[in-house]
N, C-alpha and C positions, 0 to 999 in steps of 0.2 A: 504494500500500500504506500501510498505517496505520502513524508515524511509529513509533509504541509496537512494534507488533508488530515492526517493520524490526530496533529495538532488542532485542528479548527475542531475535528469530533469529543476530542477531549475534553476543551474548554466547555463546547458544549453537554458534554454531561455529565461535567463541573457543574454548570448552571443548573439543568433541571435536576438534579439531585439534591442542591445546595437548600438546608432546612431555615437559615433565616434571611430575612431581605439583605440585609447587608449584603451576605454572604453571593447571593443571588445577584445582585448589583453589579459586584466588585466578576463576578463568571459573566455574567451578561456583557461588562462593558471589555474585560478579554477577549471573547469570541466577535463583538462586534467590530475591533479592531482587527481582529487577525480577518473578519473577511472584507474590510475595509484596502488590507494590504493586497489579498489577494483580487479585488476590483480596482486599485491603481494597477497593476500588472497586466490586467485584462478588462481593460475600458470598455468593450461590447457587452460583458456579462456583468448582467443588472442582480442589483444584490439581492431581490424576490426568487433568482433563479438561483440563486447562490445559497440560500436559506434552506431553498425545497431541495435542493440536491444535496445537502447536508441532512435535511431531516430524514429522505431517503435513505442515506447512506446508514443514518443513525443505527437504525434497524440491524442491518447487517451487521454492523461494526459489534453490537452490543451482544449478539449470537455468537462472532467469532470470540470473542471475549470471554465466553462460556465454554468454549472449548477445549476438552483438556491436550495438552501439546506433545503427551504420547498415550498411547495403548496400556492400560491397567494390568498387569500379571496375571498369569490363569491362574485360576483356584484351583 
C-alpha cells in the first residue's frame, strides 16, 4: 500500500475512534491537512473525491488490519 495513503487512513481512524472532542479535533485537523497536501500535488482531485476514496479504502484497510500475518500451528 502507498506509504501516503497508509498515512491519510491512519489519521483517519485516529479520528473516528478518538473518544473526546478534543481528541477528535486535534485527528480531524491531521487528516484534513494530510489530504490538503495531497490536493496541492494533485490540483484536478477535489477533496469530496479525496474523502470518498479514503472512506472507501477505510473499509479495507481496517479488514487487513485484522489479519493475522501468519498461519496459526496445527493442533
Amino acid at each position: 500500500m502507498n506509504t501516503e495513503l497508509e498515512e491519510i487512513l491512519k489519521a483517519y481512524d485516529s479520528f473516528r475512534e478518538a473518544f473526546d472532542d478534543d481528541d477528535a479535533a486535534h485527528w480531524e485537523a491531521i487528516y484534513e491537512s494530510l489530504l490538503d497536501a495531497v490536493i496541492a500535488r494533485h490540483p484536478r482531485v477535489s477533496k469530496e473525491a479525496l474523502r470518498r476514496f479514503t472512506e472507501t479504502e477505510y473499509r479495507s484497510w481496517l479488514l487487513a488490519q485484522e489479519k493475522p500475518s501468519s498461519l496459526p500451528p496445527k493442533a
